[in-house]
C-alpha positions as CSV (number, residue, x, y, z in Angstrom):
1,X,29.4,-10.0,44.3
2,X,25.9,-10.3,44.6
3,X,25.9,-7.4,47.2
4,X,26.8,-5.2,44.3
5,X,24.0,-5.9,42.2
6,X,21.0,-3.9,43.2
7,X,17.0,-4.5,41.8
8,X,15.5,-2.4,38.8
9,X,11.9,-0.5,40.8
10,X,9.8,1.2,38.8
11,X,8.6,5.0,39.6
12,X,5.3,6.8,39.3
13,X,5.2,8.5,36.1
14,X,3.6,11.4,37.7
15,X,6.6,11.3,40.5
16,X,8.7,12.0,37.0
17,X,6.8,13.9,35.0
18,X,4.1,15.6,36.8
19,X,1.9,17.2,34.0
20,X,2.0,15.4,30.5
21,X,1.8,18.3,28.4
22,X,3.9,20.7,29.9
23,X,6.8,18.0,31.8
24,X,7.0,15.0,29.5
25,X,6.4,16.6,26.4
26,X,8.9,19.0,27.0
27,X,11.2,16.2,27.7
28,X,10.3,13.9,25.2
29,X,11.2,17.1,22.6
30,X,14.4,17.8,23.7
31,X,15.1,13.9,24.1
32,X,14.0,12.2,21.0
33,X,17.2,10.2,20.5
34,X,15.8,8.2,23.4
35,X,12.4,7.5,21.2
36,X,15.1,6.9,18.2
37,X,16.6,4.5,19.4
38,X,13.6,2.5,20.7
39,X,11.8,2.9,17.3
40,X,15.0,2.3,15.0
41,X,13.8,5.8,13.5
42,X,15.8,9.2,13.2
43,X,13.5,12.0,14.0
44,X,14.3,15.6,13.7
45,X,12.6,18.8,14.0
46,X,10.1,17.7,17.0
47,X,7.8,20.6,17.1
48,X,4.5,20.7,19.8
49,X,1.2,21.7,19.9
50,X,0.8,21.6,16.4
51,X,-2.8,22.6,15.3
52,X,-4.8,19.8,13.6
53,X,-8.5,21.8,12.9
54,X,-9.6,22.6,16.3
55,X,-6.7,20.0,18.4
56,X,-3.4,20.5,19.2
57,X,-1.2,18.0,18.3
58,X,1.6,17.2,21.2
59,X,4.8,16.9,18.6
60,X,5.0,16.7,15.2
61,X,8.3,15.7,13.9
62,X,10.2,14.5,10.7
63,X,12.2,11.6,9.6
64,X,15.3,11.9,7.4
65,X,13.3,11.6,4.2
66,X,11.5,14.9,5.3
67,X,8.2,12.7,6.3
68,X,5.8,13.7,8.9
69,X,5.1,11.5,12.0
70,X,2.8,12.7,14.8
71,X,3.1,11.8,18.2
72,X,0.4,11.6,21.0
73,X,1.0,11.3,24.4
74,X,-0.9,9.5,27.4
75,X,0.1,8.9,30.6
76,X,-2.9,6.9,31.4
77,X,-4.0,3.6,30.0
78,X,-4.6,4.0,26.9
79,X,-8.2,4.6,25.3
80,X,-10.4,5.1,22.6
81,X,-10.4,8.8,22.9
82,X,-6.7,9.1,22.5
83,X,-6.6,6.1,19.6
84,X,-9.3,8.4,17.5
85,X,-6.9,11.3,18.2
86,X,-4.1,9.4,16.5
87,X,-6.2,8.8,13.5
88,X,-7.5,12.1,13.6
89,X,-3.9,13.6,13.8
90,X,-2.5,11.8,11.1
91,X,-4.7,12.0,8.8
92,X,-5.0,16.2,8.9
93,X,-1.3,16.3,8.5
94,X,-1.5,13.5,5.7
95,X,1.4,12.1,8.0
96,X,3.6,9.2,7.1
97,X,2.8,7.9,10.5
98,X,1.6,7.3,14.2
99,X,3.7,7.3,17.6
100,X,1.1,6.7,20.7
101,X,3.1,6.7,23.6
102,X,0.9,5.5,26.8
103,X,1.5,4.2,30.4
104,X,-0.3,0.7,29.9
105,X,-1.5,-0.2,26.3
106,X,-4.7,-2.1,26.7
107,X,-5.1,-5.4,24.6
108,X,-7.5,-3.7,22.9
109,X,-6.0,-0.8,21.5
110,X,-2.7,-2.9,20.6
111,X,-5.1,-5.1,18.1
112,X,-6.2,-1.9,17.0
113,X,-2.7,-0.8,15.7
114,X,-1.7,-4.2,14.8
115,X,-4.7,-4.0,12.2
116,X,-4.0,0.2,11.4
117,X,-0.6,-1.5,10.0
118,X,-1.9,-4.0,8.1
119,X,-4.6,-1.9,6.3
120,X,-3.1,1.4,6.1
121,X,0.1,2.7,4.0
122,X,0.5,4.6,7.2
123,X,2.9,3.5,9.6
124,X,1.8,3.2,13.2
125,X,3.7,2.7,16.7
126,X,2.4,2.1,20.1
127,X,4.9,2.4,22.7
128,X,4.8,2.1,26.5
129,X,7.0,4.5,28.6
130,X,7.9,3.9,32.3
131,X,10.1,5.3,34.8
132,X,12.5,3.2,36.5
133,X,15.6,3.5,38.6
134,X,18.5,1.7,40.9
135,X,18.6,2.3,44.4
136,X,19.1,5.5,45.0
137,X,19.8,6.9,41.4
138,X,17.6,9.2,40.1
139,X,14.8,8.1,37.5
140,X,15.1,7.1,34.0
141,X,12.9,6.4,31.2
142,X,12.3,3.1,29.5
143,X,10.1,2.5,26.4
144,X,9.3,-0.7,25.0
145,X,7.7,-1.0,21.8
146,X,4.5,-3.1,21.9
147,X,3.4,-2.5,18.4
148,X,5.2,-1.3,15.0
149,X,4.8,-1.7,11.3
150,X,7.0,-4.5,9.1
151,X,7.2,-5.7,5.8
152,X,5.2,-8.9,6.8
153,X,2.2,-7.0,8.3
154,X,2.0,-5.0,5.1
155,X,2.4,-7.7,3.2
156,X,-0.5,-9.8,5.2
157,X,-2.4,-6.4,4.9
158,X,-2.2,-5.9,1.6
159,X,-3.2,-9.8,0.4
160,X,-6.6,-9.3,3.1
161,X,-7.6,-5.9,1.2
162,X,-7.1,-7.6,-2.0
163,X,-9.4,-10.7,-0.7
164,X,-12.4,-8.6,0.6
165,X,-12.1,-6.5,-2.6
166,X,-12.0,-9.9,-5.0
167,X,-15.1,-11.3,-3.4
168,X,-17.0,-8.1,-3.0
169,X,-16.6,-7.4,-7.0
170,X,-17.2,-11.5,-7.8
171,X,-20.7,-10.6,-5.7
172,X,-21.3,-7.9,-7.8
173,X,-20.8,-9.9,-10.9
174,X,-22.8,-12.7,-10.3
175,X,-25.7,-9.9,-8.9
176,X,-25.6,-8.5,-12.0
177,X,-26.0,-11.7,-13.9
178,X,-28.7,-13.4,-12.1
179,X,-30.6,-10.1,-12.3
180,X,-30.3,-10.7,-16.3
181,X,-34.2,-12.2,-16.6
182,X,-32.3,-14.3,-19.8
183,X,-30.6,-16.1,-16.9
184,X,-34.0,-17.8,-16.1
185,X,-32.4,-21.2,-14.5
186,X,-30.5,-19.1,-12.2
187,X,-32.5,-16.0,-11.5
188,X,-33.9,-17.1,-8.2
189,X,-30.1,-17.6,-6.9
190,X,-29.0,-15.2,-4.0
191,X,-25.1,-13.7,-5.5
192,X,-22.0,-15.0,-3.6
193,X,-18.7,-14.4,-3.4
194,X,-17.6,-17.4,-4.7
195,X,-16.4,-18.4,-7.6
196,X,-19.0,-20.3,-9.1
197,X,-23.4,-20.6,-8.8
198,X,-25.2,-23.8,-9.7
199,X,-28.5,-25.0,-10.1
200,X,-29.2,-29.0,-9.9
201,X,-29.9,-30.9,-13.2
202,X,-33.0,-32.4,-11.3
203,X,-30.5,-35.3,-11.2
204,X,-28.2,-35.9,-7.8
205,X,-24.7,-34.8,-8.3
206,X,-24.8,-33.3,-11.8
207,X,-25.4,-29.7,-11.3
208,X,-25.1,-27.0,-14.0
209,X,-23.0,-24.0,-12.9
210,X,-22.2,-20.7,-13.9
211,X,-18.2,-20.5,-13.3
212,X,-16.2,-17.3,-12.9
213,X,-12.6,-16.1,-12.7
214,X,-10.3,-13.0,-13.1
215,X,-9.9,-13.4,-16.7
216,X,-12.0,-16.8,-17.5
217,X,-15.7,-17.7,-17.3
218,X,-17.7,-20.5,-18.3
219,X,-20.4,-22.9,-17.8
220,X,-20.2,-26.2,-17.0
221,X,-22.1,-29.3,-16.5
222,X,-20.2,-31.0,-13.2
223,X,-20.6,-34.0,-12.3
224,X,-20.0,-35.7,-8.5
225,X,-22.0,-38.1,-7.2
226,X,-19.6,-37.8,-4.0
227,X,-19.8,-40.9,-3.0
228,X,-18.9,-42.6,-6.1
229,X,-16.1,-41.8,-8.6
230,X,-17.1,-45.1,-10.6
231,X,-20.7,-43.4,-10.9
232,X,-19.3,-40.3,-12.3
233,X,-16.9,-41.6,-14.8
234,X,-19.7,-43.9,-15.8
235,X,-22.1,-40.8,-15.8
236,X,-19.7,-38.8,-18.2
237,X,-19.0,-41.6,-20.6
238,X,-22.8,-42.5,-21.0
239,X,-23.1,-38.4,-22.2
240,X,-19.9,-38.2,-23.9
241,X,-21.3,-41.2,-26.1
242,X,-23.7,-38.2,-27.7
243,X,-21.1,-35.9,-27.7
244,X,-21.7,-35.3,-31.2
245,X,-25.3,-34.9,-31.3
246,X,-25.4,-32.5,-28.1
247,X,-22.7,-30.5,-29.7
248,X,-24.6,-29.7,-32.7
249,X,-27.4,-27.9,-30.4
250,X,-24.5,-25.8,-29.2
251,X,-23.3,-22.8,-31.1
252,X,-20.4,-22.9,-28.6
253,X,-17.4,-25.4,-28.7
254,X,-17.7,-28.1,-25.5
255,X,-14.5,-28.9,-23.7
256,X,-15.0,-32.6,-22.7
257,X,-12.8,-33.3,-19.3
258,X,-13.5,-36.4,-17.7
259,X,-10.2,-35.6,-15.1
260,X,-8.8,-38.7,-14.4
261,X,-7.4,-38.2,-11.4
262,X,-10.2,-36.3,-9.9
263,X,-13.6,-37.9,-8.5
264,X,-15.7,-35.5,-10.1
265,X,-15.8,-34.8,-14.5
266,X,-17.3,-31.7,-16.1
267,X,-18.8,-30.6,-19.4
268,X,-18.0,-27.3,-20.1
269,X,-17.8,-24.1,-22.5
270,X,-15.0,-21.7,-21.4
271,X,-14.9,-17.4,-22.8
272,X,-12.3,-14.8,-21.8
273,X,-13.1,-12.4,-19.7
274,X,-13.7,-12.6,-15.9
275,X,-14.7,-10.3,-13.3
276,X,-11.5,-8.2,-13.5
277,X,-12.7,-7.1,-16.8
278,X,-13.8,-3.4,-17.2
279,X,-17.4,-3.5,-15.8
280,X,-18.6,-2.1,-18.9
281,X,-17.8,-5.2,-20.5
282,X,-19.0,-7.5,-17.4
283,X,-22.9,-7.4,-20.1
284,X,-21.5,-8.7,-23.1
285,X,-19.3,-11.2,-21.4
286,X,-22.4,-12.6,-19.4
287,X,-24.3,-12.3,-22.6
288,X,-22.6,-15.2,-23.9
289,X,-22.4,-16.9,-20.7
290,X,-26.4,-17.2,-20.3
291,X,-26.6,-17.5,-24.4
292,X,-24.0,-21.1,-23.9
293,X,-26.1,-21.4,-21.0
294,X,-29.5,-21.9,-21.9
295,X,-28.3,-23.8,-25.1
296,X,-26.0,-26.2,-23.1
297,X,-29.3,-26.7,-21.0
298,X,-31.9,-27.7,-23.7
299,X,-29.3,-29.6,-25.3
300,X,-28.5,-32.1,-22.5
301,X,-31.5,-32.2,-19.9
302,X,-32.7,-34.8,-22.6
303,X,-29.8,-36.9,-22.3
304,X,-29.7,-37.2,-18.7
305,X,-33.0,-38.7,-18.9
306,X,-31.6,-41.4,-20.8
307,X,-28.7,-42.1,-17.7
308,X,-28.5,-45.2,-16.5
309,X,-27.8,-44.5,-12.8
């Protein structure tokens, strides 16, 4: 039996398809159900050398929802030339998406449509086409897909787009706050993308912080003395002692939270608002910030003084 079977050799592409334009192409138009079946896609209506500005683009087809997808050609290794034409392509038809068909994807260029799926709405493919046959038969195309779009790439895309954008607007917010010359403990602070900025107390461990969320702010005296959750508690009961007389130096109400279960406590004054307000409310929101701020400040630096640490 094992006479009968023979061994799968690969064939030039240029022994199959000698000019890329003209011979595969051609083919590939008149043979999309091969390119359908590879992609799980049903295009129609293949159409080449579509103008895009001053390029030509090899085919431009439809799917059955009437959505453009551009294809791109290269019988070569693939490069950065042919990648910017893809882009280029798609984005003069406003197509739905990307086919790159090439004879060896570099590494390179597969991260690079990996990522285009992730961070575009656009769909992208890069496919690799060879030319095999059996013994003597004549050849036949193979295409593998390397890279293609899915749920979970969107998905992952979409959650990394919202990340960069969240801490790019939470830099913004504290910029604008430590520019506020009110802010006068924190001025000097270079703005993050976290969610929180501190200054120390001038004590080790207790640090007064500026806090900020989507839709919650605050300040806070926090206390962690890393080394010691004993120290802390005891450090939050000796202030909590004079809760009563801080308070009234406070035209803000103070949320005591010694968190049991944690190592560190915190003092703090809470507000809505966050920086997923409306920017044009991002002044009075940090208004009352610095305001609880600077009060929260006068009021306890005296008290810590008094710790017995």
């Amino acid at each position: 039996m094992a006479d009968f079977i023979q061994k799968l050799e690969r064939v030039p592409l240029r022994e199959v398809w000698k000019h890329e334009a003209y011979d595969f192409t051609q083919w590939l138009q008149e043979n999309l159900d091969i390119l359908n079946d590879t992609l799980d896609l049903e295009l129609t209506s293949a159409e080449r050398e579509q103008a895009a500005g001053s390029f030509n683009i090899d085919l431009v087809a439809e799917n059955n929802d009437g959505q453009t997808l551009i294809i791109e050609n290269q019988l070569e290794k693939s490069d950065h030339d042919h990648l910017g034409k893809v882009i280029t392509y798609l984005t003069s038809r406003e197509a739905s998406g990307a086919i790159w068909i090439v004879k060896e994807p570099r590494q390179e260029h597969i991260n690079a449509m990996a990522w285009l799926n992730e961070s575009s709405n656009a769909d992208f493919y890069l496919v690799k086409v060879e030319a095999v046959r059996i013994g003597n038969s004549n050849p036949a195309p193979l295409l593998t897909l390397i890279v293609g779009p899915s749920i979970e790439a969107k998905v992952s895309g979409k959650a990394k787009q919202e990340k960069v954008e969240r801490h790019y607007i939470r830099k913004r917010w504290w910029g604008q706050l430590v520019a506020n010359p009110l802010a006068k403990s924190h001025n000097h602070i270079t703005p993050s993308m976290s969610t929180w900025i501190g200054v120390s107390s001038g004590k080790r461990g207790l640090n007064f912080n500026y806090v900020g969320n989507k839709n919650i702010c605050g300040v806070e005296l926090y206390i962690d003395r890393e080394e010691s959750q004993e120290d802390n508690k005891s450090i939050f009961d000796q202030l909590k002692i004079e809760e009563e007389k801080i308070q009234r130096k406070v035209n803000f109400p103070l949320n005591w939270q010694r968190l049991e279960n944690r190592r560190a406590s915190r003092i703090r004054i809470d507000f809505p608002g966050g920086y997923r307000s409306p920017e044009e409310e991002w002044p009075s929101i940090q208004k009352q910030m610095i305001d609880a701020m600077n009060q929260f400040e006068d009021a306890i630096r005296p008290e810590l003084k008094k710790l017995k640490i």
